[in-house]
C-alpha positions as CSV (number, residue, x, y, z in Angstrom):
1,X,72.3,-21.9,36.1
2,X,72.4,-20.6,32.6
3,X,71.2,-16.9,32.4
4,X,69.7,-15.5,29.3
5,X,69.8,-12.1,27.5
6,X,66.4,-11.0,26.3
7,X,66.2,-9.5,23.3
8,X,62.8,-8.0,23.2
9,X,63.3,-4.9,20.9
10,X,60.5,-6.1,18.6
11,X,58.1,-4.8,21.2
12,X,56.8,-1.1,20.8
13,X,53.7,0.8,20.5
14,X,50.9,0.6,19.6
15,X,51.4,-3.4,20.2
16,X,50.2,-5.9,17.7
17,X,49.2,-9.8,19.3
18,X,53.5,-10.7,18.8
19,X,54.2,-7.7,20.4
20,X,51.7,-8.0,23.6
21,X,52.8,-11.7,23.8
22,X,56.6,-11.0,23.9
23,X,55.6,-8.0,26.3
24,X,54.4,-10.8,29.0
25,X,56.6,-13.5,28.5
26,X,59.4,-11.1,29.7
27,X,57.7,-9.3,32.0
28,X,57.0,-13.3,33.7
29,X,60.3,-14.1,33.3
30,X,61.6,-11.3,34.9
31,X,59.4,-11.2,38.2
32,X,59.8,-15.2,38.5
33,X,63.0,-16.2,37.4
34,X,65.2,-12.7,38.1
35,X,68.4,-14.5,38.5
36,X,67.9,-16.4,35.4
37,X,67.8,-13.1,33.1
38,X,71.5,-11.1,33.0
39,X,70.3,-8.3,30.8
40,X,67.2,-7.0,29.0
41,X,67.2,-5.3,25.5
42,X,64.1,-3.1,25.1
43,X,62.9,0.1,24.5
44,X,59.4,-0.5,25.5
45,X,58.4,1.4,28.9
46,X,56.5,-1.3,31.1
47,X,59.5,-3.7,30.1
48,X,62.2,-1.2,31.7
49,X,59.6,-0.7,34.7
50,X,59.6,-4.5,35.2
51,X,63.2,-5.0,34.8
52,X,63.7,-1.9,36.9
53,X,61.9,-3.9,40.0
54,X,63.5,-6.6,39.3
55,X,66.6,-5.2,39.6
56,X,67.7,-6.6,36.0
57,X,70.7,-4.7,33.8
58,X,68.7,-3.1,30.8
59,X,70.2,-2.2,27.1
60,X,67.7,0.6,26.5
61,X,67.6,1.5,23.2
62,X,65.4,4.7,21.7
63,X,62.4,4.0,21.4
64,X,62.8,4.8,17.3
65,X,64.8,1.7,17.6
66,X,62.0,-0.4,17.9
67,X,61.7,0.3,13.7
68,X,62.1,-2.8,11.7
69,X,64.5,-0.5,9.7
70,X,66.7,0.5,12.7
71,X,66.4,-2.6,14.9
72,X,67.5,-5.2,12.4
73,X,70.8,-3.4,11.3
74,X,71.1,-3.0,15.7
75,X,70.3,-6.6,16.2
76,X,72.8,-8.0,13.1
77,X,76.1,-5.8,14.2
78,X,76.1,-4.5,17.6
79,X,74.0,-7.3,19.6
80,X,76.6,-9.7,18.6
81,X,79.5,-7.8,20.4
82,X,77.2,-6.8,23.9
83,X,75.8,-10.6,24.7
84,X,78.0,-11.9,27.3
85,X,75.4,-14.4,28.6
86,X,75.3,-18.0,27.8
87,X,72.8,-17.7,26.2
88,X,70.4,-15.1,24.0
89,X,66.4,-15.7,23.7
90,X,65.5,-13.7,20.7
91,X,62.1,-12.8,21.1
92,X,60.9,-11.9,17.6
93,X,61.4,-14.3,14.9
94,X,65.0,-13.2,13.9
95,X,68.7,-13.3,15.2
96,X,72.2,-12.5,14.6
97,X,73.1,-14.2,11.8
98,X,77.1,-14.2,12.7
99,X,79.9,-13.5,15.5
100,X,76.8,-14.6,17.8
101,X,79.0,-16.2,20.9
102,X,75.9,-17.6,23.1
103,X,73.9,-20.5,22.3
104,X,70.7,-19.0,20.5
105,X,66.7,-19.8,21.8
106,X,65.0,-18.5,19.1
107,X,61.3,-17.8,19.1
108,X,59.1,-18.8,15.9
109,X,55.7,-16.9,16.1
110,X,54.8,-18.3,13.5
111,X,55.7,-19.1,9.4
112,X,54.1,-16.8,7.8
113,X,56.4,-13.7,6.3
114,X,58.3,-17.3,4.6
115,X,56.1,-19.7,3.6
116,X,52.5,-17.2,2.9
117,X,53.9,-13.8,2.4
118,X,51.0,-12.4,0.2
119,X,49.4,-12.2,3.9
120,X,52.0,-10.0,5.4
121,X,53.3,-6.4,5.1
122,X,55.9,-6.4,1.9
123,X,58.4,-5.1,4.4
124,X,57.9,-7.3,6.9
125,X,58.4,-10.3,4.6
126,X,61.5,-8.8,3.2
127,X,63.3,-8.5,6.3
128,X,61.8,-12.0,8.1
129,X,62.8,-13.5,4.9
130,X,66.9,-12.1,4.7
131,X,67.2,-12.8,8.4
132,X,64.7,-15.6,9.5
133,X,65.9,-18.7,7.8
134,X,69.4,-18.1,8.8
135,X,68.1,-17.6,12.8
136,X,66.3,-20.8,12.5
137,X,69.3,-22.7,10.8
138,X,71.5,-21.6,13.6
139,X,69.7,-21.9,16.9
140,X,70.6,-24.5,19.7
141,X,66.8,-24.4,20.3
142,X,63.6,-22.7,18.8
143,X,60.6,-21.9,21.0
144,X,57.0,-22.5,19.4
145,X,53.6,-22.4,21.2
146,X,52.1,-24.8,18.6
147,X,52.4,-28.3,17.0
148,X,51.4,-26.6,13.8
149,X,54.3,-24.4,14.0
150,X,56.5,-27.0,15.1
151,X,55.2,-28.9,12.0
152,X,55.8,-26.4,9.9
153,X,59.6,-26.5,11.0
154,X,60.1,-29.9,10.5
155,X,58.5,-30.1,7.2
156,X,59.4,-27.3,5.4
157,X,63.3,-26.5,6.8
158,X,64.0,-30.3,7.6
159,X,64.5,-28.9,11.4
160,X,65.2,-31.7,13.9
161,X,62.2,-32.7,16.5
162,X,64.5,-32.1,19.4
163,X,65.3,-28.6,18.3
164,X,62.2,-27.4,19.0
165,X,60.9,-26.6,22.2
166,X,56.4,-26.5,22.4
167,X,55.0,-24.2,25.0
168,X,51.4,-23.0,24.8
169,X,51.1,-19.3,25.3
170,X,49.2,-17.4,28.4
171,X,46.7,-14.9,28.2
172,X,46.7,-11.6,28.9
173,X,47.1,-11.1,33.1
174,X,45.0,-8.7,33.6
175,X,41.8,-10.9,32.2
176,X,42.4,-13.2,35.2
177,X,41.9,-10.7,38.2
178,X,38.9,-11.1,39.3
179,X,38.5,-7.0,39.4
180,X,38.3,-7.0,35.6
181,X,34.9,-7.6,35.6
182,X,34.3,-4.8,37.6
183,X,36.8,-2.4,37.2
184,X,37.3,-0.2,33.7
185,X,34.9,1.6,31.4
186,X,31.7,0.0,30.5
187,X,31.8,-1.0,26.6
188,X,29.3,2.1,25.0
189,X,27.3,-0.4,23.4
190,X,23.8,-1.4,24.9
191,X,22.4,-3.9,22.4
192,X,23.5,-7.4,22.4
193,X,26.9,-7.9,20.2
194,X,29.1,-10.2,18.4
195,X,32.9,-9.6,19.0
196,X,35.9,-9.9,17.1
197,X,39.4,-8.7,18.7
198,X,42.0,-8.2,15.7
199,X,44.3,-6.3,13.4
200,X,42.8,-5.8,10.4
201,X,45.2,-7.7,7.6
202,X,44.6,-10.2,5.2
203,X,45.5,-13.2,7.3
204,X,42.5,-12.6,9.8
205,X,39.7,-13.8,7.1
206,X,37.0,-11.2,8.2
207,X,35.5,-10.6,4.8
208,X,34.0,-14.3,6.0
209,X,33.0,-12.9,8.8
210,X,31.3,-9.4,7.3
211,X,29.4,-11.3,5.0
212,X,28.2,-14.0,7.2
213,X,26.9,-11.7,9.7
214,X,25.2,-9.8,7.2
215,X,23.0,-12.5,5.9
216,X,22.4,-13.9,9.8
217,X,18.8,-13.7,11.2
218,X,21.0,-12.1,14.3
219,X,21.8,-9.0,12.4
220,X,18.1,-8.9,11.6
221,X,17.0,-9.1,15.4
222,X,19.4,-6.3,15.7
223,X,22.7,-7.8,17.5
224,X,25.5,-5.7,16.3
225,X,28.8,-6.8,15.0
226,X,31.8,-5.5,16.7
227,X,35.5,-5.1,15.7
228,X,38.1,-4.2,18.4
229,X,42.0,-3.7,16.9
230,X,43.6,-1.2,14.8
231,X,43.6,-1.0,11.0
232,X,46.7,-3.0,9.4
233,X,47.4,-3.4,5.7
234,X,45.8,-4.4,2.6
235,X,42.2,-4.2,4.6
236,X,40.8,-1.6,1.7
237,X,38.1,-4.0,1.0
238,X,36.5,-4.7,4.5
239,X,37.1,-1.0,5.2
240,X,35.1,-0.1,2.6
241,X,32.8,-2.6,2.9
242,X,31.9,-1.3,6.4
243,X,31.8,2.2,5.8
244,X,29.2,1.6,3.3
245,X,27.1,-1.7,5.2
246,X,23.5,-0.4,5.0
247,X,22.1,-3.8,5.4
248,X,20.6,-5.8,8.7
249,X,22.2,-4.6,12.0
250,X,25.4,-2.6,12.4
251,X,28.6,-3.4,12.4
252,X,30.8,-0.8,14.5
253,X,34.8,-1.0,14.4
254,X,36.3,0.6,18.2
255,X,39.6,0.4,17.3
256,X,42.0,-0.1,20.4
257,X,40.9,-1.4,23.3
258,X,42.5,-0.6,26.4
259,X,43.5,-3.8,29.0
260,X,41.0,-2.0,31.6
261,X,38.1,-2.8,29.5
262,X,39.1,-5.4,27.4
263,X,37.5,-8.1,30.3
264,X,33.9,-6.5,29.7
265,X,33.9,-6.1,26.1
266,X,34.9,-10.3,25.5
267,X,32.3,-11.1,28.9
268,X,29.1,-9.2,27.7
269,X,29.6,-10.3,24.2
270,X,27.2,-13.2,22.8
271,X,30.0,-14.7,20.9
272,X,33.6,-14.9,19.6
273,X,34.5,-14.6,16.4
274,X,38.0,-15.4,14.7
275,X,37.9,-16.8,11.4
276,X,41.4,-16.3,10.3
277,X,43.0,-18.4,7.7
278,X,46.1,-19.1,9.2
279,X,47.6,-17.9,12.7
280,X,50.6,-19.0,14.7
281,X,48.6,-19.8,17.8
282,X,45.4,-17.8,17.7
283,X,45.2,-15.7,21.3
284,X,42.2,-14.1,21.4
285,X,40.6,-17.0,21.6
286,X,41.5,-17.8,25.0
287,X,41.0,-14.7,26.3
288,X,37.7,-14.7,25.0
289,X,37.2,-18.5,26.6
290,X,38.4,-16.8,29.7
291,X,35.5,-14.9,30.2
292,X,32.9,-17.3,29.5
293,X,32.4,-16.4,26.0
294,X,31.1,-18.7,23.2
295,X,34.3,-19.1,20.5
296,X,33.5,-19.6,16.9
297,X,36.8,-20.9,15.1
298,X,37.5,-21.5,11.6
299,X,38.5,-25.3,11.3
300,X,42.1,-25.3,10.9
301,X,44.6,-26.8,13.3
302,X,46.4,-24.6,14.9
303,X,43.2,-22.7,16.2
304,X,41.6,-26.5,17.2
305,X,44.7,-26.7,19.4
306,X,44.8,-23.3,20.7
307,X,41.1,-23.7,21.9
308,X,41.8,-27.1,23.2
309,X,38.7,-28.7,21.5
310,X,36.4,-26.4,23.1
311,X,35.8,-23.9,20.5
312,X,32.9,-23.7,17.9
313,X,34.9,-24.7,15.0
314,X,33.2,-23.8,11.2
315,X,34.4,-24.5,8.1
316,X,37.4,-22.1,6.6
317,X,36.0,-19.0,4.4
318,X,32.6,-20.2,4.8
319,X,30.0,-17.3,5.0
320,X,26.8,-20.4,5.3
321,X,28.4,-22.0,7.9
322,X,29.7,-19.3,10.2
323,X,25.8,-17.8,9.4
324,X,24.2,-20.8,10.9
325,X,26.8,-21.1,13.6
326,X,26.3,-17.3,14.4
327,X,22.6,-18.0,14.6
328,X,22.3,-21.1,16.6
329,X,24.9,-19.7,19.5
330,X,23.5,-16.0,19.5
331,X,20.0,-17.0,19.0
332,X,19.6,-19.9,21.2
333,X,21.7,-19.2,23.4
334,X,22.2,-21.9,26.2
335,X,25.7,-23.0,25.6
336,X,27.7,-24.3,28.8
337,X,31.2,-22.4,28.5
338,X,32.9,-23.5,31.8
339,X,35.3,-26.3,30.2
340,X,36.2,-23.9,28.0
341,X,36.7,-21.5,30.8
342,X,38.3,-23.5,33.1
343,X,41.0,-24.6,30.3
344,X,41.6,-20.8,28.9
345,X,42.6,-20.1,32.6
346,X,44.9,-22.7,32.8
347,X,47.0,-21.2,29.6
348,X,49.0,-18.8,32.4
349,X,52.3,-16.8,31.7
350,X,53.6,-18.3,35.4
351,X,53.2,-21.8,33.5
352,X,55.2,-20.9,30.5
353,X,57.6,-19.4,32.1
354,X,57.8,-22.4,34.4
355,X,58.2,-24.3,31.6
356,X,61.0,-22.5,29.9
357,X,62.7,-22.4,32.7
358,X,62.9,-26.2,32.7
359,X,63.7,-26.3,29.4
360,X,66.8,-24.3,29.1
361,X,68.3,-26.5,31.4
362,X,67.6,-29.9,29.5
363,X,69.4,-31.5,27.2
């Protein structure tokens, strides 16, 4: 058996969607497949918990490590020299560029810092830009959780098919114990509510969103819009458009919400919303599906694939449509969301580590 080193510096606090996704892949891999994992790079604290039951080596780095600034230089000049195992998963989009001695299974998020980078932060497109192209050039295999992405690959860096390794993501654990529905704070909101999960940044589209609920006859009946995530970058406009909404309804941003409550908030909301404009995979969406919750999608691929067909799909960036599709699932009601239930809680981090398991070890 060939055993991997993880590299999963990229994950620290507070944890963006990448980071919470890299948190559970490892965390999966480590409790099911201990003997495949030789060591784990991290500074994150439930990682070193999990690899500390697991009985798995750790290279624990500070947690000021976790920097894009620091971890790069780290991850260029000194992971090089410490992998020993045959091969090294990199987590996070980029990878030793040289002296690497292990095959590399590199994981592509998504495309975005290369081939959009007006949608990212300016750092972050530096850096994915210097290092990513060179990861992807290099690696024995790359790990997407889309075909879009996987697209993306072969069309734009001439990658070959059987590179490139498909795996659909899980959703978060804790959203399929049955005590989440139960256990945790109640949401402090008492009138009926349409949800969005989300960094704020440019890539998430919720100007379409804001201005669609605003001219909905649901924000006239009084159902409040909702917006759970922290504030990213280059989000001055929908900041200051909700600090200064006096129209129908409300719209309330909660900030972070804690994995304890995050079951109730997506259950006891009316409807989804995620009308980004581009995504790598789009996982809010079946957490949301998870707990019974009607999903309104904006119509591009990657979020069609991610909600297996069984989304509300409307068209990209437009407020008309997302209004009437806002009005006819909040204000009707009556849609049956057990399909789309019953697939969200197939999407399982035990299945994609099952698969990657299996993977490794084909040719």
């Amino acid at each position: 058996m060939e055993r991997l080193f993880l590299d999963a510096t990229i994950v620290r606090t507070p944890r963006t969607g990448v980071q919470n996704s890299v948190l559970f892949q490892a965390q999966a891999l480590m409790r099911i497949y201990p003997e495949r994992i030789g060591r784990v790079a991290c500074s994150d604290e439930k990682l070193l918990d999990t690899a500390m039951e697991a009985e798995i080596p750790t290279w624990s780095l500070s947690p000021s490590w976790s920097k894009p600034m620091i971890r790069l230089p780290w991850q260029q000049t000194r992971l090089p020299r410490i992998v020993r195992e045959e091969w090294l998963f990199a987590m996070g989009y980029t990878a030793p560029v040289s002296g690497l001695k292990a095959k590399l299974l590199l994981q592509v998020h998504d495309l975005i810092a290369l081939l959009q980078p007006e949608l990212c932060r300016t750092r972050n497109s530096i850096h994915y830009r210097s290092f990513m192209p060179a990861a992807i050039r290099n690696a024995e295999k790359l790990l997407v959780s889309s075909t879009f992405v996987a697209d993306q690959l072969i069309q734009k860096f001439d990658v070959d098919a059987k590179r490139i390794v498909r795996i659909p993501m899980g959703i978060n654990p804790v959203l399929l114990d049955p005590k989440s529905s139960t256990d945790g704070p109640e949401p402090p909101i008492r009138n009926p509510y349409i949800l969005h999960v989300g960094t704020l940044e440019p890539k998430k589209g919720i100007m379409t969103l804001l201005r669609a609920y605003a001219r909905s006859q649901a924000a006239k009946e009084g159902v409040i819009l909702v917006l759970c995530g922290k504030v990213g970058w280059r989000c001055r406009t929908e900041l200051k458009f909700i600090e200064n909404y006096d129209g129908p309804g409300k719209i309330v941003r909660v900030g972070y919400v804690p994995d304890d409550s995050l079951a109730k908030w997506y259950r006891r909301a009316k409807c989804f919303v995620f009308p980004s404009i581009t995504e790598g995979y789009g996982l809010p969406i079946l957490e949301a599906m998870s707990q019974a919750t009607p999903v309104l999608h904006s119509n591009i691929s990657v979020l069609t694939e991610t909600a297996g067909n069984e989304g509300i799909p409307f068209q990209l960036g437009s407020e008309k449509d997302l209004q009437d599709k806002i009005d006819e699932v909040v204000l009707r009601g009556g849609f049956d969301t057990t399909s789309a239930e019953n697939f969200a809680k197939t999407r399982t981090w035990k299945n994609w580590a099952d698969q990657l398991d299996q993977a490794i070890d084909s040719e």
